[in-house]
LUMKERO-676798 format. One record per atom (N, C-alpha, C): atom name; x, y, z. Coordinates in steps of 0.05 Angstrom, whole numbers. Layout:
// LUMKERO-676798
SITE site   east  north     up
SITE   CA      X      Y      Z
...
// end
This chain:
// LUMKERO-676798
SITE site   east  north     up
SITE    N   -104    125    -61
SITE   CA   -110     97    -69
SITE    C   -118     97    -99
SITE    N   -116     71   -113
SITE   CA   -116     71   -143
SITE    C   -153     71   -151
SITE    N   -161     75   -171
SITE   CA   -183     63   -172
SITE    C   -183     50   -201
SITE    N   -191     19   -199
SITE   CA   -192      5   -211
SITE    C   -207    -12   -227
SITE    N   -204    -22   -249
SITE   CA   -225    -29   -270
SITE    C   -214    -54   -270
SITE    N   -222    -75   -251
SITE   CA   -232   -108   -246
SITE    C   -248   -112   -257
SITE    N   -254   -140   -283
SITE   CA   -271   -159   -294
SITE    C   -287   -165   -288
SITE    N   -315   -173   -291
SITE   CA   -341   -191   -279
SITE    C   -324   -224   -283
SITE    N   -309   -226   -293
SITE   CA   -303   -253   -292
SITE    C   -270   -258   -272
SITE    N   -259   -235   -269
SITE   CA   -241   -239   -239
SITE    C   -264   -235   -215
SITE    N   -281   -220   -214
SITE   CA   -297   -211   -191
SITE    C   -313   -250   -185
SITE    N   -317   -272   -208
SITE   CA   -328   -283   -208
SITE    C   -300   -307   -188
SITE    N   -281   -312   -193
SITE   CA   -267   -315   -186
SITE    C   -255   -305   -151
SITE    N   -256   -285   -152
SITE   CA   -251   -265   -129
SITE    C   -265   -279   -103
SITE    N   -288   -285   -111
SITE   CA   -312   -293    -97
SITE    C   -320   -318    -94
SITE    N   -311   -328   -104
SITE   CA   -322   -356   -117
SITE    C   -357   -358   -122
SITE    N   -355   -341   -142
SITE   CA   -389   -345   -146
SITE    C   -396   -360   -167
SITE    N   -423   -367   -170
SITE   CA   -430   -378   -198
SITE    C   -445   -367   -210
SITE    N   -435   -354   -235
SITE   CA   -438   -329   -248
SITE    C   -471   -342   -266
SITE    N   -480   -357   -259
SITE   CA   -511   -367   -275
SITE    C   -528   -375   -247
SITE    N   -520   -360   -211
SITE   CA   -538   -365   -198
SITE    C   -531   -344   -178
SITE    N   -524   -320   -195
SITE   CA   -523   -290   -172
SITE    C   -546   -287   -157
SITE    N   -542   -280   -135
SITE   CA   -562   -266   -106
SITE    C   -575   -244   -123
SITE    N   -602   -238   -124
SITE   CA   -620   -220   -136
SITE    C   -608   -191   -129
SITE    N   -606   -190   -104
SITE   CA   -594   -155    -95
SITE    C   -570   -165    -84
SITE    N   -550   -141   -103
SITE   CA   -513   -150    -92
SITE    C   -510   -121    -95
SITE    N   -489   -121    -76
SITE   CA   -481    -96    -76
SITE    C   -450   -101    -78
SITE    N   -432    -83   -103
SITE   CA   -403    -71    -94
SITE    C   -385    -54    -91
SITE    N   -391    -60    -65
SITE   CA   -373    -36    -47
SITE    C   -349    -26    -51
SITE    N   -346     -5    -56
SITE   CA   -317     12    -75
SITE    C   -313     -1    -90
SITE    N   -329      3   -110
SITE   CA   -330    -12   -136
SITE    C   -306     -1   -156
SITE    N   -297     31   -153
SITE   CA   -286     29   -176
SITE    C   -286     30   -207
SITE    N   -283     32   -224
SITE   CA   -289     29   -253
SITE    C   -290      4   -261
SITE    N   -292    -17   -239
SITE   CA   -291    -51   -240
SITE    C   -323    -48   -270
SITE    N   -325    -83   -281
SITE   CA   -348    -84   -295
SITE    C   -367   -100   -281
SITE    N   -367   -110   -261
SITE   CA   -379   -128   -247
SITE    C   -407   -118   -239
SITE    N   -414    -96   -235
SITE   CA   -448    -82   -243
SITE    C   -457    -94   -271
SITE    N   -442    -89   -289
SITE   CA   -456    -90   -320
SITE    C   -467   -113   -325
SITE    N   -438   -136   -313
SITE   CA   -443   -174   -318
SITE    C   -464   -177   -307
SITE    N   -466   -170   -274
SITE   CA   -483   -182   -257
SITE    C   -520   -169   -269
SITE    N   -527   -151   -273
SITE   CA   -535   -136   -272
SITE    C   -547   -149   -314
SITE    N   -537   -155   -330
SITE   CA   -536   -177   -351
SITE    C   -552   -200   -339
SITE    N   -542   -216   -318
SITE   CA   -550   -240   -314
SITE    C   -577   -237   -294
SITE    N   -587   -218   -294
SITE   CA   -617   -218   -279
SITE    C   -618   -208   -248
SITE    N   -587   -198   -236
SITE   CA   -592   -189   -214
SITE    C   -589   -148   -211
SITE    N   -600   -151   -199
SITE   CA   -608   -116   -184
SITE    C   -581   -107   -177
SITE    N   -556   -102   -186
SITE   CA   -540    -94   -173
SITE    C   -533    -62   -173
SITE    N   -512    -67   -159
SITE   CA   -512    -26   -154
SITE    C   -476    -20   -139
SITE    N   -470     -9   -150
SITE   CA   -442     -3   -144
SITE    C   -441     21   -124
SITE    N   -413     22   -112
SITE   CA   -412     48    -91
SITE    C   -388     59    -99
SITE    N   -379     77    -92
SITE   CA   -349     85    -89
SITE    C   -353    122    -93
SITE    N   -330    132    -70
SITE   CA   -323    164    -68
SITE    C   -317    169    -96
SITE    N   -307    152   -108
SITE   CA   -295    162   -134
SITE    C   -322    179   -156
SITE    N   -345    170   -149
SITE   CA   -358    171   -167
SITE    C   -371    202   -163
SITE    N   -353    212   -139
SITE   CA   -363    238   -136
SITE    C   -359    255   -163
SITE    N   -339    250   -181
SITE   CA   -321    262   -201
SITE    C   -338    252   -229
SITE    N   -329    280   -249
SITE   CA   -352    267   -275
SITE    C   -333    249   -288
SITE    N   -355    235   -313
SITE   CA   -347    209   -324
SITE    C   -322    210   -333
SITE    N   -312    227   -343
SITE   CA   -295    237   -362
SITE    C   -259    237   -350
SITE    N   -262    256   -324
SITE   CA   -246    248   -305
SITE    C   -243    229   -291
SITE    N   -262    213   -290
SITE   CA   -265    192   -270
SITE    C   -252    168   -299
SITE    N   -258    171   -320
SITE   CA   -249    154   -339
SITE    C   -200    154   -337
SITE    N   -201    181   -340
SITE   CA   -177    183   -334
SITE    C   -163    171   -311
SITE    N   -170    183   -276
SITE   CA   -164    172   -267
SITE    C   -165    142   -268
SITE    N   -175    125   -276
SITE   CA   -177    101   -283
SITE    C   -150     87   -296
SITE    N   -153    104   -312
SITE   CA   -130     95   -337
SITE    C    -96    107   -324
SITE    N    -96    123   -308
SITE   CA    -74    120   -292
SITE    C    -73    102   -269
SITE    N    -99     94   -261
SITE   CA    -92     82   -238
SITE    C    -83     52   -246
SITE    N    -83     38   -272
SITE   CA    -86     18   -289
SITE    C    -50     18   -293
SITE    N    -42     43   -292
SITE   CA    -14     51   -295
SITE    C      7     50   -272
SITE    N     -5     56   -252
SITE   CA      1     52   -221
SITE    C     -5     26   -206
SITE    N    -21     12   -219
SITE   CA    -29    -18   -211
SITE    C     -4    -37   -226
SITE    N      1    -33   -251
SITE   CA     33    -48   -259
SITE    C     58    -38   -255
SITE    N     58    -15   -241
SITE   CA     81      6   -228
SITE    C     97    -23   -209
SITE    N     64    -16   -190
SITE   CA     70    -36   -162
SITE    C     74    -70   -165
SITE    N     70    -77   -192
SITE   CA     77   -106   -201
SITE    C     96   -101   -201
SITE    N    107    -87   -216
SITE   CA    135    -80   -229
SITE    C    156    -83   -202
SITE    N    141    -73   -188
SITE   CA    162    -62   -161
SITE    C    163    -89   -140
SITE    N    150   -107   -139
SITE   CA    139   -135   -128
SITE    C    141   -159   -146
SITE    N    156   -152   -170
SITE   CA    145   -174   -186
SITE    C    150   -205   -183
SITE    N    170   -204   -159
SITE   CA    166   -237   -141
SITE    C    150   -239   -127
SITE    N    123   -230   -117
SITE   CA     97   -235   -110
SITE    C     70   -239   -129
SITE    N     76   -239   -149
SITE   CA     61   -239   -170
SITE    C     57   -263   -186
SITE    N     36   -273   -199
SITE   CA     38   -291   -221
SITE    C     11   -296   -237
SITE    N     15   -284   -269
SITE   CA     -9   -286   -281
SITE    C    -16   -313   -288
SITE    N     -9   -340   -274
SITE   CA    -20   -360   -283
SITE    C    -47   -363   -293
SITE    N    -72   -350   -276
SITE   CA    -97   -352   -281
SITE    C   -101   -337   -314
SITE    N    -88   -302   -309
SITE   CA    -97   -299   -329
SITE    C    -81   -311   -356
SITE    N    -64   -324   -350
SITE   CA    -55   -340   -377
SITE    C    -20   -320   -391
SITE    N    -24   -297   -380
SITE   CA     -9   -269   -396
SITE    C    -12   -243   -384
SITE    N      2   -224   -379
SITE   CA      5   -197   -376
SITE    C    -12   -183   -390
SITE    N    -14   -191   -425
SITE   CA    -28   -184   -438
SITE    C    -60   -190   -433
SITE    N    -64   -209   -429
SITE   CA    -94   -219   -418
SITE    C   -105   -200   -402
SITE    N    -91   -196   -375
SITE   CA   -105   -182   -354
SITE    C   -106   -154   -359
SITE    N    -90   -143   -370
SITE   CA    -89   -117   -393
SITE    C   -122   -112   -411
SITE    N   -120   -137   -421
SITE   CA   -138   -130   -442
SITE    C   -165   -143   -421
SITE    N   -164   -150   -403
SITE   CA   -193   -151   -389
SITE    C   -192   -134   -372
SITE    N   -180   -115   -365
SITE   CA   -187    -96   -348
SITE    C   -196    -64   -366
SITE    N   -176    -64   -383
SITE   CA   -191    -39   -407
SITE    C   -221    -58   -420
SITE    N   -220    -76   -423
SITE   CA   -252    -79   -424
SITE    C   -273    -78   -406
SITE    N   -266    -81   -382
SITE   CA   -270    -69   -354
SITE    C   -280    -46   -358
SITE    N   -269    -21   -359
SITE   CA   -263      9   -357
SITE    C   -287     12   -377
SITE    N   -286      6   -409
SITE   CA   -309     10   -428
SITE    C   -328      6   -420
SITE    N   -333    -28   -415
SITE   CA   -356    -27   -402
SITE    C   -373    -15   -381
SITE    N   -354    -14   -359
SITE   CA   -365     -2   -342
SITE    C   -376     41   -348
SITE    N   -360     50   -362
SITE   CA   -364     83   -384
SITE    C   -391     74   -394
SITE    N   -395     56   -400
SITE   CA   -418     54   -427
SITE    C   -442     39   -401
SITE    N   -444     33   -381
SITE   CA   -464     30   -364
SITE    C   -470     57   -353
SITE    N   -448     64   -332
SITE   CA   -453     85   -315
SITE    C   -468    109   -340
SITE    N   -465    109   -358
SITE   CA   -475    136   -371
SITE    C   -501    127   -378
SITE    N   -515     97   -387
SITE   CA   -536     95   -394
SITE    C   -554     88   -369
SITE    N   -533     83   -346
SITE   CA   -557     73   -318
SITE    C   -546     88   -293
SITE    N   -540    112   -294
SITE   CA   -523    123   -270
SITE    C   -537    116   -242
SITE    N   -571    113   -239
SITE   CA   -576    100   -209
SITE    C   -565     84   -198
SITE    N   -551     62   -222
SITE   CA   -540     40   -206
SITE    C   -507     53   -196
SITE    N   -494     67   -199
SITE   CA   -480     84   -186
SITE    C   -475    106   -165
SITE    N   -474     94   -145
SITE   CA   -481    114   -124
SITE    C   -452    128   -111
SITE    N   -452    148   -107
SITE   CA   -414    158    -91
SITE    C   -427    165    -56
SITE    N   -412    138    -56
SITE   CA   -408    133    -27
SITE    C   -381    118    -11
SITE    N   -385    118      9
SITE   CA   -353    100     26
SITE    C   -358     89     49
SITE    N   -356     76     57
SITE   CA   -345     60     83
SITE    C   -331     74     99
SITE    N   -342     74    119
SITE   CA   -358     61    142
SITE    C   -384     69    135
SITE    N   -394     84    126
SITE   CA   -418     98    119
SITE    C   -432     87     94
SITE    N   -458     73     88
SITE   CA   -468     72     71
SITE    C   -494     77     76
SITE    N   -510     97     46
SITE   CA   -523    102     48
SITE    C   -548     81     35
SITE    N   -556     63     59
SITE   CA   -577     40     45
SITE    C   -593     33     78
SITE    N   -612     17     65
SITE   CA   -628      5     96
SITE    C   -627    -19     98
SITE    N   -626    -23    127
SITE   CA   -614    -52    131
SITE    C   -622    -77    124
SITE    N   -610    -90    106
SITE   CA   -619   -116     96
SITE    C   -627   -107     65
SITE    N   -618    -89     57
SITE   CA   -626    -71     28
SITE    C   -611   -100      5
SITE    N   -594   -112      9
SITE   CA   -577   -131    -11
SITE    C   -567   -161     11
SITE    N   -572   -178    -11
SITE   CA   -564   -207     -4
SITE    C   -542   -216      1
SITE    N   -529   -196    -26
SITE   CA   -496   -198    -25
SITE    C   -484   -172    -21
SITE    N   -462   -165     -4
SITE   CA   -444   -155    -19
SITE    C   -415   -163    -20
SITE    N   -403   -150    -42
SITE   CA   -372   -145    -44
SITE    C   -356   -130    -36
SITE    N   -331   -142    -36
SITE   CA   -317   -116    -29
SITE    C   -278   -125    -47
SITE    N   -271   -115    -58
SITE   CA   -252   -117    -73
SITE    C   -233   -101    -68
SITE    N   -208   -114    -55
SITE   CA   -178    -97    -54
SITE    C   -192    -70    -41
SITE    N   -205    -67    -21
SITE   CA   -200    -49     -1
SITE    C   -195    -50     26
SITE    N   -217    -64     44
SITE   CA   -209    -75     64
SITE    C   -182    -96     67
SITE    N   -163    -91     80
SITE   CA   -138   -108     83
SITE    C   -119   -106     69
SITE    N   -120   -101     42
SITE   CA   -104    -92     21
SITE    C    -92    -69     23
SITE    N   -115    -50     46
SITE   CA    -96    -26     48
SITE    C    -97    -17     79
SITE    N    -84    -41     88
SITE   CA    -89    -48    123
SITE    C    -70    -23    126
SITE    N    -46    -12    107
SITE   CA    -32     12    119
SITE    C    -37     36    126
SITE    N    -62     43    111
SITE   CA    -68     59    122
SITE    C    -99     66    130
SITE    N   -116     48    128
SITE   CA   -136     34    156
SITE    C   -141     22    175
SITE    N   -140     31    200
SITE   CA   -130      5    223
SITE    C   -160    -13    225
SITE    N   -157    -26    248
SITE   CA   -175    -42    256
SITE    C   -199    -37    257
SITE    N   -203    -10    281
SITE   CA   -225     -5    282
SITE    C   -238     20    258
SITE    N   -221     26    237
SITE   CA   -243     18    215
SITE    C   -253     -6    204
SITE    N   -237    -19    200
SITE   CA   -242    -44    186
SITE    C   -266    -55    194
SITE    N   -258    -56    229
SITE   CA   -290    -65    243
SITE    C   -313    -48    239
SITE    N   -311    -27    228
SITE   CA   -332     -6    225
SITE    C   -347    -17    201
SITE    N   -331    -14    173
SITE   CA   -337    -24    143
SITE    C   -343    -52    148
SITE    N   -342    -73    166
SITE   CA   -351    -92    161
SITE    C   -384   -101    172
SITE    N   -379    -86    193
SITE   CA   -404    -79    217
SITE    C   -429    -71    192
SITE    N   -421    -40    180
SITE   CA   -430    -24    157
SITE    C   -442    -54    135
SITE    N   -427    -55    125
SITE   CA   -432    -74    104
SITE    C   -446   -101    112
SITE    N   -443   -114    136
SITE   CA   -468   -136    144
SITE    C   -493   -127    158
SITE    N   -492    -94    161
SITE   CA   -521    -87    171
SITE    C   -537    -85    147
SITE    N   -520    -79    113
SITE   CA   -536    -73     90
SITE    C   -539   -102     71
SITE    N   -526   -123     77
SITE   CA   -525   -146     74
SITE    C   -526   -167     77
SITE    N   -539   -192     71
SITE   CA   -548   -210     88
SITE    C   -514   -226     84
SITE    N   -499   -226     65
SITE   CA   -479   -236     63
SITE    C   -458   -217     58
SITE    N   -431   -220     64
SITE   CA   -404   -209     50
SITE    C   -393   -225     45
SITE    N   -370   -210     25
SITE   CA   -348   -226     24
SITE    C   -337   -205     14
SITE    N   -305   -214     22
SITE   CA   -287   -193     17
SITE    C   -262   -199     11
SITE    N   -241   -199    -12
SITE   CA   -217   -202    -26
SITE    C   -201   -185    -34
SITE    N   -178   -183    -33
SITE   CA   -158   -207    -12
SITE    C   -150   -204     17
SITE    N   -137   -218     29
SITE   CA   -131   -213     58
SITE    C   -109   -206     66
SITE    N    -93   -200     42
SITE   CA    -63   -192     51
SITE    C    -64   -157     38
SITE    N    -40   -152     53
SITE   CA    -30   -125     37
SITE    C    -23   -126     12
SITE    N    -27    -95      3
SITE   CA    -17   -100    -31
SITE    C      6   -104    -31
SITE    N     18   -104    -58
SITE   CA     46    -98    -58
SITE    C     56   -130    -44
SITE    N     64   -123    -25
SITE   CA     86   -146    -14
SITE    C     62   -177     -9
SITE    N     42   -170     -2
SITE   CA     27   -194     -1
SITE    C     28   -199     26
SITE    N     34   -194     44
SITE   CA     35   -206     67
SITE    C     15   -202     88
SITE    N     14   -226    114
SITE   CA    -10   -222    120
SITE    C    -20   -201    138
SITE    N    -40   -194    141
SITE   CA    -54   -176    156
SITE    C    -54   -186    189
SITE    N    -39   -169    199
SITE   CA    -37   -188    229
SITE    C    -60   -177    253
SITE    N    -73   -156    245
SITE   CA   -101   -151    255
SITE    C   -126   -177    255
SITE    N   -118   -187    227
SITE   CA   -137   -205    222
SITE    C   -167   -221    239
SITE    N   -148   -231    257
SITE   CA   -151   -257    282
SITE    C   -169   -238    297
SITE    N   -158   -214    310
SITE   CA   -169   -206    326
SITE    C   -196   -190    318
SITE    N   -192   -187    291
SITE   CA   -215   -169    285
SITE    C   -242   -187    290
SITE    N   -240   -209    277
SITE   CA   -258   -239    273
SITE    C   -269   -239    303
SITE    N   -245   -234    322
SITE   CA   -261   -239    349
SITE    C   -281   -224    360
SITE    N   -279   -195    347
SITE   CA   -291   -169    356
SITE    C   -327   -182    347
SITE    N   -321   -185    324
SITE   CA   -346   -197    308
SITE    C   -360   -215    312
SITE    N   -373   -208    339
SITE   CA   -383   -234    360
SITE    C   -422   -228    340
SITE    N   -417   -214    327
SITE   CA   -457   -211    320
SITE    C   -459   -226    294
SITE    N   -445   -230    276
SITE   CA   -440   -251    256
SITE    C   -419   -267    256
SITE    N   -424   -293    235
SITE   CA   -408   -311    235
SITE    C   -391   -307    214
SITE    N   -360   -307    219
SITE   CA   -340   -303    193
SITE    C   -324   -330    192
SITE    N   -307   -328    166
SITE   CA   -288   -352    156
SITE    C   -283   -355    132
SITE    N   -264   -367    133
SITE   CA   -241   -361    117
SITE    C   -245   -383     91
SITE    N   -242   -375     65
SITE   CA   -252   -390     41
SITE    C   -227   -381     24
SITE    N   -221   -409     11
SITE   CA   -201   -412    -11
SITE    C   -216   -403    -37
SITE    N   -206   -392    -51
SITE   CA   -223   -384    -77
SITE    C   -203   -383    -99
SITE    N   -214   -396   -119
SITE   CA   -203   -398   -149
SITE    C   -186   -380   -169
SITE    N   -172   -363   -152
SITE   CA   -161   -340   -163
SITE    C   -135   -337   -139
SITE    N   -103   -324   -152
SITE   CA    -87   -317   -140
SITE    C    -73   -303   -157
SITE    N    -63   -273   -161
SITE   CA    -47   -263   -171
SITE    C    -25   -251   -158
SITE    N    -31   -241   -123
SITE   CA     -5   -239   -111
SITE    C     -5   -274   -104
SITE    N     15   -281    -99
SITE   CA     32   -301    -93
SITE    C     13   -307    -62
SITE    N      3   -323    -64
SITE   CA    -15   -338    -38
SITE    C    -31   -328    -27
SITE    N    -45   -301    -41
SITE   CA    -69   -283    -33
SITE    C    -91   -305    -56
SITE    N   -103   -328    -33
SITE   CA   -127   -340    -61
SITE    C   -155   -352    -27
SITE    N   -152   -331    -14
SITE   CA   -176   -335      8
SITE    C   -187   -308      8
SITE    N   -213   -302     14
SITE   CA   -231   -293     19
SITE    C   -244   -293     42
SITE    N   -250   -268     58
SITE   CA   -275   -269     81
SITE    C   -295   -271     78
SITE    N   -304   -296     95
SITE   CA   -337   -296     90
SITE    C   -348   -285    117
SITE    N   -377   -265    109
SITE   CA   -392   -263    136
SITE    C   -413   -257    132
SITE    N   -435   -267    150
SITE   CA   -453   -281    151
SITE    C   -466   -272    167
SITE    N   -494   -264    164
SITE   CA   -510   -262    194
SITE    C   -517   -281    210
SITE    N   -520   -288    239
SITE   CA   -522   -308    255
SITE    C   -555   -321    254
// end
């Protein structure tokens, strides 16, 4: 899987949040080289990132980045009728906010590495109700091919026992965009919180612009 350097201002989007009334403790989950620690974390909240990746030092972990940045427009390339940078305006745009992504995020993790933790799903290492929010970005569903259900139900289970809220973007597969046909049934499994389905202000595959919400009861 790629690991990726996403914006505080797509993550703001992603989510539909309002980036001047973040939840005090957020957490995001396989975060990635995303910047969305640095913004959030700027605007007065406690945040804290996760991801296996961070098992690896900065340096490598900076590289893989910058290939995976390379492998993320591979798969445009290869899809590029599911695609459309309307939001970001240009090819160039989302380019140049995701290498500002990558910086920023190098120039946090080295001056605040606590807020970086290397961890993964289904497993996190936190106590229950530890964060208000969390995220979760292009992992769940996006890579429904090669996680079935009952992970999915695991990482979600995981992530609302450490969270009073989730949300999680997008709901289709990469690449082709299409939908996740587990979906429905997973929702049903999830009789201990309340989930549903939210339109949100962002689409760059072609009709991937909803989000899961879930909720404790």
């Amino acid at each position: 899987m790629l690991v990726t350097s996403r914006s505080f201002a797509e993550y703001v989007a992603f989510f539909a949040l309002d980036p001047d009334r973040l939840p005090r403790r957020v957490l995001d989950c396989s975060a990635g080289t995303s910047g969305f620690v640095t913004g959030a974390r700027a605007r007065g909240s406690d945040a804290v990132a996760v991801d296996p990746a961070y098992r690896q030092g900065l340096d490598e972990l900076a590289e893989t980045a910058r290939a995976g940045a390379v492998g993320g427009s591979t798969m445009v390339a290869d899809h590029r009728d599911r695609f459309s940078f309307e939001w970001y305006g240009s090819p160039e745009r989302q380019r140049e906010l995701r290498a500002n992504a990558l910086e920023s995020f190098l120039a946090d993790r080295r001056g605040h590495p606590g807020h970086y933790i290397a961890a993964e799903l289904p497993q996190l290492p936190f106590a229950a109700g530890s964060f208000d929010l969390a995220v979760c970005s292009h992992l769940l569903f996006t890579w429904a091919n090669v996680f079935d259900m009952a992970w999915h139900e695991a990482a979600l289970r995981e992530m609302a026992r450490v969270a009073t809220e989730v949300r999680v973007f997008p709901l289709v597969h990469q690449g082709s965009g299409e939908p996740v046909g587990f979906l429905g049934a997973l929702r049903e499994r999830l009789t201990h919180v309340e989930t549903g389905i939210v339109t949100v202000p962002y689409a760059f595959q072609v009709g991937a612009d909803e989000m899961l919400l879930v909720s404790r009861l």
